[in-house]
Backbone as CSV, one residue per row, in Angstrom:
resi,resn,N_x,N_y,N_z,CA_x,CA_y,CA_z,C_x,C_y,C_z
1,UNK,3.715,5.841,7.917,3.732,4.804,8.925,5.118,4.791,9.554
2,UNK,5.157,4.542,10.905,6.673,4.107,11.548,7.009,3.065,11.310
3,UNK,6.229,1.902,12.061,6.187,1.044,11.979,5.479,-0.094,10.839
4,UNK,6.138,-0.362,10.138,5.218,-1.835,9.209,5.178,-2.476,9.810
5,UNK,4.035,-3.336,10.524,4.275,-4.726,10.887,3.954,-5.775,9.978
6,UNK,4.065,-5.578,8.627,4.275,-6.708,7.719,3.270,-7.469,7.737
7,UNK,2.186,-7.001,8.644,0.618,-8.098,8.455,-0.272,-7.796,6.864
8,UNK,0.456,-7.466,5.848,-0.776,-7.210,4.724,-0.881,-5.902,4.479
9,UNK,-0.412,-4.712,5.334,-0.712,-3.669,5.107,-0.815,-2.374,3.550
10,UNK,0.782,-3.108,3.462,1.255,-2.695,2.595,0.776,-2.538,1.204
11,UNK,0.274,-4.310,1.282,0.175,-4.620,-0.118,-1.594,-4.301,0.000
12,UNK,-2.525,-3.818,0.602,-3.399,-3.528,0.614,-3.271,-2.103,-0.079
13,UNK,-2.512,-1.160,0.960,-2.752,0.267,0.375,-2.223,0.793,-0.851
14,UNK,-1.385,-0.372,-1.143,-0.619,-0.213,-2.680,-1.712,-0.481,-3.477
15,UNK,-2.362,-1.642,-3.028,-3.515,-2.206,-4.184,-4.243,-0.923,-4.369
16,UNK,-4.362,-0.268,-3.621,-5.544,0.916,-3.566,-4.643,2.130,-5.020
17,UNK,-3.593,1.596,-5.125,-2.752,2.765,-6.252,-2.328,3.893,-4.734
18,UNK,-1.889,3.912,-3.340,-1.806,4.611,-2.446,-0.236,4.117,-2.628
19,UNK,0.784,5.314,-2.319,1.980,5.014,-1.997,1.881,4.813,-0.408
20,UNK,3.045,3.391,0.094,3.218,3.188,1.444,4.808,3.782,1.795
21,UNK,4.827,4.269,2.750,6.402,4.686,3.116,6.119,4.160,5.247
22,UNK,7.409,3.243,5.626,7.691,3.059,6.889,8.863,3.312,6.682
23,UNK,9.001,4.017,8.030,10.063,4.379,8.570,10.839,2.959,8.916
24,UNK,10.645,1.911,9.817,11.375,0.904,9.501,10.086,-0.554,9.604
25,UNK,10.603,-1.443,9.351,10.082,-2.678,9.442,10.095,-3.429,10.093
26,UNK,8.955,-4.288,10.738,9.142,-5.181,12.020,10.186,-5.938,12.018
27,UNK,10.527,-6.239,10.954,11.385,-7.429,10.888,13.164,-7.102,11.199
28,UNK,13.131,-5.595,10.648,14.178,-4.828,11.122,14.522,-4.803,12.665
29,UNK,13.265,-4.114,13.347,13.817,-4.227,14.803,14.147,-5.185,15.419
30,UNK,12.877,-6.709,15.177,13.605,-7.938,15.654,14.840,-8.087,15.401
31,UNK,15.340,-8.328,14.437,16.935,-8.116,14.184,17.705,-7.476,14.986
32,UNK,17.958,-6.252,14.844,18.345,-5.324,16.128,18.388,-5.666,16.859
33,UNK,17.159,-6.129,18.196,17.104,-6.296,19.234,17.822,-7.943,19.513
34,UNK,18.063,-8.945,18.661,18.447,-9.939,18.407,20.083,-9.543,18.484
35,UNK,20.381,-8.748,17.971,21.375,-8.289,18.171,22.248,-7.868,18.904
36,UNK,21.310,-6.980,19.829,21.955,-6.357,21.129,21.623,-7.117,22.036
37,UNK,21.277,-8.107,21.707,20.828,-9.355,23.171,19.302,-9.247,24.089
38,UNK,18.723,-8.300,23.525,17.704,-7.924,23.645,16.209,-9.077,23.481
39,UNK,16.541,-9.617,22.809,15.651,-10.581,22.302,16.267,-11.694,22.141
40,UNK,15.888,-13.056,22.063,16.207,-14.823,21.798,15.986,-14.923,20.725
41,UNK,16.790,-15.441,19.982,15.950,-16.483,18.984,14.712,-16.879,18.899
42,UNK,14.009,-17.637,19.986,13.195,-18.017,19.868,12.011,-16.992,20.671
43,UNK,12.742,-16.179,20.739,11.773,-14.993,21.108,11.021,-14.135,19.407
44,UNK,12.393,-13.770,19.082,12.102,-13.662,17.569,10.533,-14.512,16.881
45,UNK,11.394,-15.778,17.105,10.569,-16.544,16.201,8.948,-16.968,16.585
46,UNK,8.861,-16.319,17.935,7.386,-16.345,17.918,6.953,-15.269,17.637
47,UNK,7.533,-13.917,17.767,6.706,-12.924,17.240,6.590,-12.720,15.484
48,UNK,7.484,-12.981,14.742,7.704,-13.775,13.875,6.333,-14.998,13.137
49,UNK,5.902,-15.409,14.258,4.962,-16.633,13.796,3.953,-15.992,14.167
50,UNK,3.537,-14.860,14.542,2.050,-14.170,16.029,1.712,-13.667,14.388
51,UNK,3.313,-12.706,13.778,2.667,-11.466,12.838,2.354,-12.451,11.380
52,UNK,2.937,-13.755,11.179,2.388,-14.239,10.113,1.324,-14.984,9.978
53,UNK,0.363,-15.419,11.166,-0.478,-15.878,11.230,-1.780,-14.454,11.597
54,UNK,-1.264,-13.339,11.722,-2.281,-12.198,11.754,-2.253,-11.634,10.741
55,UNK,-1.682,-11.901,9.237,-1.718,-11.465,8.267,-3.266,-11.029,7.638
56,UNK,-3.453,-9.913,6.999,-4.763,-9.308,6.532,-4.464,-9.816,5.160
């Protein structure tokens, strides 16, 4: 995977006894982009609230 988006994925394909490997994590890039001014705070924090309420 490149991307995790941290909706459940993980802990699904682990359950399966499947190793998961991402390259980075959603939560990583928000950061980043939070960083370089790229993103708000409260920009963050709704995508932030989109991916924890789409949790599997």
């Amino acid at each position: 995977v490149i991307v995790d988006r941290q909706e459940g994925a993980r802990q699904l394909i682990e359950g399966l006894g499947l190793r998961f490997l991402a390259v980075y994590e959603v939560s990583e890039i928000l950061e980043e982009a939070l960083t370089r001014g790229e993103l708000s705070p409260s920009e963050r924090e709704k995508v932030k609230a989109y991916l924890e309420e789409n949790k599997v």
